[in-house]
C-alpha positions, 0 to 999 in steps of 0.5 A: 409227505406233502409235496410242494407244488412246481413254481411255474417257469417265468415269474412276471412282475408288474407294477408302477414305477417304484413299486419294489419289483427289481428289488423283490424280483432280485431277492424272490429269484436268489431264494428259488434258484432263478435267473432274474431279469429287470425289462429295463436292462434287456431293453437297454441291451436290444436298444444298445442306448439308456432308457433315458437317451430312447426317451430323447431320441423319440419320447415316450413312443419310440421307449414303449416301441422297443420295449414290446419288440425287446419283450415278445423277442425276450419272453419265449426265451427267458425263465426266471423271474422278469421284472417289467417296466411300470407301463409295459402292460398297456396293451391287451395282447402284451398283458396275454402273451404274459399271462400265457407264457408265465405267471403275472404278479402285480405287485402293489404298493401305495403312491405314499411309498412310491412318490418319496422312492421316485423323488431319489432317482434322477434316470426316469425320463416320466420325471423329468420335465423339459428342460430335464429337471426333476419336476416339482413334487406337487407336480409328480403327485398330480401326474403320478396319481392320473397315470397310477389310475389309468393303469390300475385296470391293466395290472389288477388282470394279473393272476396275482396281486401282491401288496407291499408296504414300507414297513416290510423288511424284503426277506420277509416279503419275498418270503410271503410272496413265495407262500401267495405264489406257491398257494396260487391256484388259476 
């Protein structure tokens, strides 16, 4: 009898904006009995407001200041499979402390299956211009793909990394993801 190796306690996974990682953190968590979590939702929960309405009330920075605050308070706690912001990686310790407290997946997809899945959300605040318009998608393109780089180093430091295509029903790629998951040795 082979006996199959325990999954660790938290799932994290990482990623851009748009990358899948709700979706295939839902899904992964409903196939191994978990809890799941989006950061997104925790966030608005500590924040008693929408991500949107933090944006507007200090930018980008006042956003990313409760997001760590709701993660490190969040992160002892919880265990499950946790769906982090697309930018919640930018700072060193943030990446170990996740690293430490569970297993870190950057799930990759490319800026051709992300740029066309952002386009249909209208409550990303990185889209919006200042009058709170949807930026043109030339724009996004140019912005995206700067932003995409800059964080690329921060998420390749996940144990695992996971691409995903558009073509990929998700039972089967959260099944694959279990399989990398399963098979993954630090």
């Amino acid at each position: 009898m082979v006996l199959k190796k325990a999954l660790p306690n938290r799932i994290f996974l990482c990623g851009f904006m748009g990358a899948g990682k709700s979706t295939l953190g839902k899904a992964l968590a409903k196939t191994i009995d978990k809890q799941f979590y989006d950061l997104d939702h925790v966030i608005e929960e500590a924040a008693g407001c929408s991500i949107p309405e933090l944006f507007a009330r200090g930018g980008e920075m006042l956003f990313r200041s409760c997001e760590r605050q709701a993660l490190i308070q969040f992160i002892d706690s919880a265990e499950g499979v946790i769906a982090l912001g697309g930018g919640t990686l930018q700072q060193q310790s943030v990446i170990d402390k996740l690293k430490a407290s569970g297993l870190l997946v950057f799930v990759e997809a490319s800026l051709s299956i992300i740029l066309p899945r952002i386009m249909r959300c209208d409550n990303r605040p990185l889209l919006m211009d200042d009058t709170g318009v949807m930026k043109k998608k030339a724009v996004l393109q140019e912005e995206l793909h700067t932003l995409y780089q800059q964080r690329m180093p921060m998420y390749r430091q996940a144990h695992l990394t996971f691409k995903v295509s558009a073509n990929h029903p998700v039972k089967k790629l959260t099944t694959q993801l279990l399989k990398n998951i399963q098979s993954y040795e630090p």
